[in-house]
C-alpha positions as CSV (number, residue, x, y, z in Angstrom):
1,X,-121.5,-173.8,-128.2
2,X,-122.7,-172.3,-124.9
3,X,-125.5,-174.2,-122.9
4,X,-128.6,-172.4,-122.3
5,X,-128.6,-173.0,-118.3
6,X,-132.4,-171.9,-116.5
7,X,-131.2,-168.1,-114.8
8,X,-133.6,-165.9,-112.1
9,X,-132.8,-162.8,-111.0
10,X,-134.3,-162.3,-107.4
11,X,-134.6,-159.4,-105.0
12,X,-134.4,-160.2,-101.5
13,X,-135.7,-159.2,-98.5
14,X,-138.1,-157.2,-100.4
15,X,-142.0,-157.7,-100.9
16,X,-141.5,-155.4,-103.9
17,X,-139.5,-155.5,-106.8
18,X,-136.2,-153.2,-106.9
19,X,-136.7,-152.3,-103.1
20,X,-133.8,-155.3,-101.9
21,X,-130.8,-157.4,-102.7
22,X,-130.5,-158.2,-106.1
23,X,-129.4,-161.4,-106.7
24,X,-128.5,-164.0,-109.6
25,X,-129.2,-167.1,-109.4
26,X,-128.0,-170.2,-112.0
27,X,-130.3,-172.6,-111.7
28,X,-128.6,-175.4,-113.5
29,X,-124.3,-175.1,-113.0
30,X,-123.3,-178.3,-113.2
31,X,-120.8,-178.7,-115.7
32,X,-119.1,-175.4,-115.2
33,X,-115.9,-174.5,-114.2
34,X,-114.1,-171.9,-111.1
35,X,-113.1,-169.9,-113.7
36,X,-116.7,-169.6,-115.9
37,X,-118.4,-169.4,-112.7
38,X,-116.0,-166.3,-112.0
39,X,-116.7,-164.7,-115.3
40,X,-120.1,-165.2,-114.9
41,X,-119.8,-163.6,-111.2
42,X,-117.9,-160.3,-113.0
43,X,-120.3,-160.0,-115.9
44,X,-123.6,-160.1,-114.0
45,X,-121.5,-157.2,-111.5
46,X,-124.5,-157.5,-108.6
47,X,-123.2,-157.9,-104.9
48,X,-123.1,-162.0,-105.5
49,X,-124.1,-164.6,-107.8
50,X,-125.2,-168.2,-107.1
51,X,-124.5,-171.5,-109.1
52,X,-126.7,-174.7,-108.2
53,X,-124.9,-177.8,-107.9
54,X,-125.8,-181.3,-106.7
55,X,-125.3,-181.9,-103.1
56,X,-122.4,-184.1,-101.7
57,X,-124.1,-184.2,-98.2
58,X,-127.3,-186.9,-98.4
59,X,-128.9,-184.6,-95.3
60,X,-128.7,-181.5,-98.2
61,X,-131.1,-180.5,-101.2
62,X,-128.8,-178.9,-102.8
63,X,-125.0,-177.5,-103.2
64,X,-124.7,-173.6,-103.9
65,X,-121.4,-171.9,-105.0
66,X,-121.2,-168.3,-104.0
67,X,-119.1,-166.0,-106.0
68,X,-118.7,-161.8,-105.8
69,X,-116.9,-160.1,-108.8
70,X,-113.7,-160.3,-107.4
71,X,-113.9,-163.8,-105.2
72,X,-116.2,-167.1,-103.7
73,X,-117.4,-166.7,-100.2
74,X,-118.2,-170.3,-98.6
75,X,-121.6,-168.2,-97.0
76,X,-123.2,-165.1,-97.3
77,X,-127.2,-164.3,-96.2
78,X,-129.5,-163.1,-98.7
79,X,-128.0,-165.6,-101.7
80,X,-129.2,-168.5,-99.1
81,X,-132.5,-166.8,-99.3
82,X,-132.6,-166.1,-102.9
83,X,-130.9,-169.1,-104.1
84,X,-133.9,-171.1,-102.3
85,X,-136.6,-168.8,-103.4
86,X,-135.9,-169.4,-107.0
87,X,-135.2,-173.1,-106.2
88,X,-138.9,-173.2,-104.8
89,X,-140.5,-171.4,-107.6
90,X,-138.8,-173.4,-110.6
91,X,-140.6,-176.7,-108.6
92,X,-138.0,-177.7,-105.7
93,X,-139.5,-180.0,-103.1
94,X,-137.7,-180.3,-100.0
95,X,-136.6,-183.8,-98.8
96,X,-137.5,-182.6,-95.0
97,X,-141.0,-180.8,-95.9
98,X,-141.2,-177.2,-95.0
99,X,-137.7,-177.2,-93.8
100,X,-134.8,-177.2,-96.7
101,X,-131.3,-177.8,-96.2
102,X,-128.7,-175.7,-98.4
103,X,-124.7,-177.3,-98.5
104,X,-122.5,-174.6,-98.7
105,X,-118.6,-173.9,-98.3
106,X,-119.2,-173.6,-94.1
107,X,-121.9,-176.9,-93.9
108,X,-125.0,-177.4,-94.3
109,X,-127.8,-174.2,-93.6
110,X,-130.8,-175.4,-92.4
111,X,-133.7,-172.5,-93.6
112,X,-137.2,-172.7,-92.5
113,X,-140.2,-172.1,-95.1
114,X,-143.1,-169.9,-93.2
115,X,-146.7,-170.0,-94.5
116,X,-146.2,-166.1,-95.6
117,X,-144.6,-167.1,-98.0
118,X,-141.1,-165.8,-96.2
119,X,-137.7,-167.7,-95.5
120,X,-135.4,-167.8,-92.4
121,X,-131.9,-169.6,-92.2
122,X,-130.3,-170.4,-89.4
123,X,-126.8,-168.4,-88.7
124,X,-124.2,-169.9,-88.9
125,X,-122.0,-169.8,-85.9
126,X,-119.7,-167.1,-85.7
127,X,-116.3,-166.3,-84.0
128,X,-116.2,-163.3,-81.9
129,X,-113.5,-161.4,-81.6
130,X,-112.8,-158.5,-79.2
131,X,-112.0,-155.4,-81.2
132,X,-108.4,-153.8,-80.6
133,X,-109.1,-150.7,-78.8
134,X,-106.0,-148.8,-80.4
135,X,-107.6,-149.1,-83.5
136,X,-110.7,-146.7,-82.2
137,X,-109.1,-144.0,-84.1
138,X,-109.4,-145.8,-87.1
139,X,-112.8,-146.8,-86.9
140,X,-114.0,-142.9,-86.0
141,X,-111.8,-141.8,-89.2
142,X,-113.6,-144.5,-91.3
143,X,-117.2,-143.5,-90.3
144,X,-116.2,-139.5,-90.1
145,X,-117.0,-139.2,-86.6
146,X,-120.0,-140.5,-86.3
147,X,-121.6,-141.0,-82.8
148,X,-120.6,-144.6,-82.0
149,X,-122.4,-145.6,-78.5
150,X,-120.8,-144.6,-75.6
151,X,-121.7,-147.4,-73.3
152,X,-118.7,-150.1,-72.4
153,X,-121.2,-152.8,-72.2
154,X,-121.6,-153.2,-76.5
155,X,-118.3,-152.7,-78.0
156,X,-117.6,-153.2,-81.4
157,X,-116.7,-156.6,-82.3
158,X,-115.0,-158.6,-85.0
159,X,-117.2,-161.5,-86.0
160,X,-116.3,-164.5,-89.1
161,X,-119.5,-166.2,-89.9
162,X,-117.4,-167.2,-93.4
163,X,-117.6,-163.1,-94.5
164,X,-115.8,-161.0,-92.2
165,X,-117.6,-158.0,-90.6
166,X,-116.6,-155.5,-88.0
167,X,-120.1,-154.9,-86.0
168,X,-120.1,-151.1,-84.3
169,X,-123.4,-150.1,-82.3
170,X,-124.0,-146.4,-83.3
171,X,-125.6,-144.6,-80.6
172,X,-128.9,-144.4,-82.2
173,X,-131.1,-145.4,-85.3
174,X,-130.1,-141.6,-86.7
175,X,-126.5,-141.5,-85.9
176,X,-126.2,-144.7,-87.9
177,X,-127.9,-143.1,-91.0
178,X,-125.9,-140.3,-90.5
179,X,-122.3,-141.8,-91.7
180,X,-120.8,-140.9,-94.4
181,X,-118.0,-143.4,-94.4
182,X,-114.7,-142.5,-95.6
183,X,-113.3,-144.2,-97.9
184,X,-109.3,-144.4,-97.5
185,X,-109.9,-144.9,-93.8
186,X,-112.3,-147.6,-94.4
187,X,-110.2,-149.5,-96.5
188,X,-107.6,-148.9,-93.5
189,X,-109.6,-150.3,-91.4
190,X,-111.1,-153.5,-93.3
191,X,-107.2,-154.1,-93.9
192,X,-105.9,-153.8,-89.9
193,X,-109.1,-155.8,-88.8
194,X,-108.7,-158.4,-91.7
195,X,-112.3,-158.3,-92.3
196,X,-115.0,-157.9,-95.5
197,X,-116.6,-154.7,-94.0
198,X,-118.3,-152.9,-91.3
199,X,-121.8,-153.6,-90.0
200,X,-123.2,-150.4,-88.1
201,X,-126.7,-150.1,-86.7
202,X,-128.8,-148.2,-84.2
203,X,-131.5,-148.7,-82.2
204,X,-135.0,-146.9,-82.8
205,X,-137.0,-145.6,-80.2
206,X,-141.1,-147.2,-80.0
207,X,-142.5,-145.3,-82.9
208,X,-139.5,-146.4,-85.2
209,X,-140.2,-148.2,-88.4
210,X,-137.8,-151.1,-87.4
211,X,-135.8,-152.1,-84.2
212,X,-132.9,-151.0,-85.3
213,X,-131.2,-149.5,-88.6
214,X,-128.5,-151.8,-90.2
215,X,-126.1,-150.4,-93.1
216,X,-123.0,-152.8,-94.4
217,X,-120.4,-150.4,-95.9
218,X,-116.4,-151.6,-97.5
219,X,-114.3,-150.6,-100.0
220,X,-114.3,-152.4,-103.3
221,X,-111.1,-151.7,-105.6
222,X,-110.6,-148.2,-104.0
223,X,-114.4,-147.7,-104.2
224,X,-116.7,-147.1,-101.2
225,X,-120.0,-149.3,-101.4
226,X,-122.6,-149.9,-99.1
227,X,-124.8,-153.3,-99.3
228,X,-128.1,-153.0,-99.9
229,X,-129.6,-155.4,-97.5
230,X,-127.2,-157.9,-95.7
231,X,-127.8,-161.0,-94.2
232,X,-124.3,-161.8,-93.1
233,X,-124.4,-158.6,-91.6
234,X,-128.0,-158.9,-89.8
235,X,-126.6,-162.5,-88.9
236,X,-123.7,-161.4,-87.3
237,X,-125.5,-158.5,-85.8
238,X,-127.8,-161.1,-84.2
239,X,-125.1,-163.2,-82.6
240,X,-123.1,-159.8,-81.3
241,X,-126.4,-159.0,-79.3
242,X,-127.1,-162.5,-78.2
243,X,-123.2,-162.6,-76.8
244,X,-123.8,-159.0,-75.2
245,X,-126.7,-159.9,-73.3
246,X,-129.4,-158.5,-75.2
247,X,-128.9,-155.1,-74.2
248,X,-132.0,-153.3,-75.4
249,X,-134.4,-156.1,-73.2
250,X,-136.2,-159.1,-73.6
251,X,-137.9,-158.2,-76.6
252,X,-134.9,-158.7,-78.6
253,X,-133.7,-162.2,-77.0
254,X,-137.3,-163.6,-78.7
255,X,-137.3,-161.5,-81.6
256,X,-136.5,-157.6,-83.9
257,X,-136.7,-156.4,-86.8
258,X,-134.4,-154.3,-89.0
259,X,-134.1,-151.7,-91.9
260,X,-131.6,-151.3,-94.2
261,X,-131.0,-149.6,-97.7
262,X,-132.8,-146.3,-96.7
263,X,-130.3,-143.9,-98.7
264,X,-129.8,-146.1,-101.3
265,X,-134.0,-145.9,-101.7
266,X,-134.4,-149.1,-100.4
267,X,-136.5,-150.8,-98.2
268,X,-134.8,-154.0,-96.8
269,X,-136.9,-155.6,-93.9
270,X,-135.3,-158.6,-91.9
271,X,-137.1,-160.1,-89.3
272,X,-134.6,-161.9,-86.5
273,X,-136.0,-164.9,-83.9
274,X,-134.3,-166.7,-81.6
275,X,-135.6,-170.3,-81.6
276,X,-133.9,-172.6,-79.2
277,X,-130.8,-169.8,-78.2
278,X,-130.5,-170.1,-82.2
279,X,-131.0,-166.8,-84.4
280,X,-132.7,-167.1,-87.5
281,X,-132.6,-164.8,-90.1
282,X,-135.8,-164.1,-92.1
283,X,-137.5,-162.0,-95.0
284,X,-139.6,-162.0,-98.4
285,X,-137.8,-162.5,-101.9
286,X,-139.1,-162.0,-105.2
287,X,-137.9,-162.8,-108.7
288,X,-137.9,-159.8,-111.4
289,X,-136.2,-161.9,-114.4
290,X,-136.9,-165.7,-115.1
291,X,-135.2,-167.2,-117.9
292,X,-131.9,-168.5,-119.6
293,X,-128.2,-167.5,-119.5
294,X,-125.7,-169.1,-122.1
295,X,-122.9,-170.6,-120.6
């Protein structure tokens, strides 16, 4: 007979329901196996899903288990937020106060609780890899000749924080909500570059509602699909501009914001600060189902 295990579904990086990340969380997975945790993953079909386990690491509060529909990731950004959003509802108290301390498949994630109610993890670090120029071709195909920025100083760059993205700077905030990705190309691409996907933004001028525009797009079993709101992506975005130099000015070596989700009729906000040469990434979550899951 199946176990009736405590289940939220949270959106993140959203103040408002159905505006974020969806993501599912299983509050109570010990006991359960790869393979249920993989069926689970497939069956609730959202972006990831998250399974609670005891930590192993006596620094830790907890051990999460990240699955997709098709795989586990040993990291990915907004199920750190979510999972400890609906860790800190259902009565969680953090051994270290207002700071809590997630063991996942790449170490511990340290993630900072602000009096707004919002949570920040730090990124993970990430290896940076120049991106082969002969593949330029490829990448143009895959975003249909969008206007990728012209200036030598901020390539795109490979970077493996645990998921795998290919980060291009689009020339502006507008050229980056402009793509419409191609799909065959795309799947080209992830394949050459051996990564998960491909983070583009764009910088907004003053009056912009965001520093800069963020979309995650890849190809899923021959489908194109773009991520709602990423915070791999925005992590991995974060350490390509702290490695470049900061190249839109000092405002951005203390602190941005970002949007993502617009044409899926979202509104993703992620706030991004710098503490001690350290970027941590930041926004609301909030839980639209509370309850139980047989498994």
């Amino acid at each position: 007979m199946a176990e009736m295990r405590r289940f939220k579904q949270v959106d993140v990086f959203s103040r408002a329901p159905f505006k974020g990340n969806p993501l599912a969380v299983i509050l109570d997975a010990d006991g359960l196996g790869d393979a249920q945790m993989q069926a689970i993953a497939r069956w609730t079909n959202l972006s990831e899903t998250t399974f609670v386990l005891p930590a192993s690491d006596p620094a830790a509060d907890y051990r999460v288990r990240i699955f997709s529909p098709q795989t586990e990731f040993p990291f990915a950004g907004h199920p750190t937020l979510g999972t400890a959003h609906a860790l800190l509802e259902a009565g969680m108290r953090p051994k270290a106060g207002a700071r809590i301390v997630q063991e996942c498949g790449v170490g511990l994630v340290q993630i900072d609780m602000a009096a707004d109610g919002s949570l920040a993890f730090q990124a993970p670090a990430a290896e940076l890899r120049p991106f082969d120029p002969n593949h330029r071709a490829l990448l143009e195909a895959a975003l249909a000749g969008a206007a990728l920025t012209p200036s030598p100083a901020t390539p795109p760059v490979l970077a493996n924080m645990g998921i795998r993205w290919l980060v291009a700077r689009m020339a502006s905030a507008q050229a980056c909500l402009e793509v419409r990705a191609d799909a065959a190309a795309l799947a080209g691409l992830m394949r050459r570059c051996e990564v998960d996907g491909v983070a583009i933004y764009g910088p907004y001028g003053a009056a912009g509602p965001a520093d800069y525009e963020v979309r995650a797009l890849l190809v899923e079993q021959g489908a194109l699909i773009e991520d709602p709101v990423t915070g791999s992506a925005n992590a991995c975005i974060a350490r390509v501009l702290q490695a470049q130099g900061f190249p839109d000015g000092a405002a951005s070596a203390r602190a941005y914001s970002a949007r993502q989700g617009a044409l899926l009729q979202r509104d993703g906000r992620v706030a991004v600060r710098y503490r001690d040469g350290q970027p941590w990434i930041g926004g609301h979550s909030v839980t639209v189902i509370d309850g139980t899951l047989g498994a």
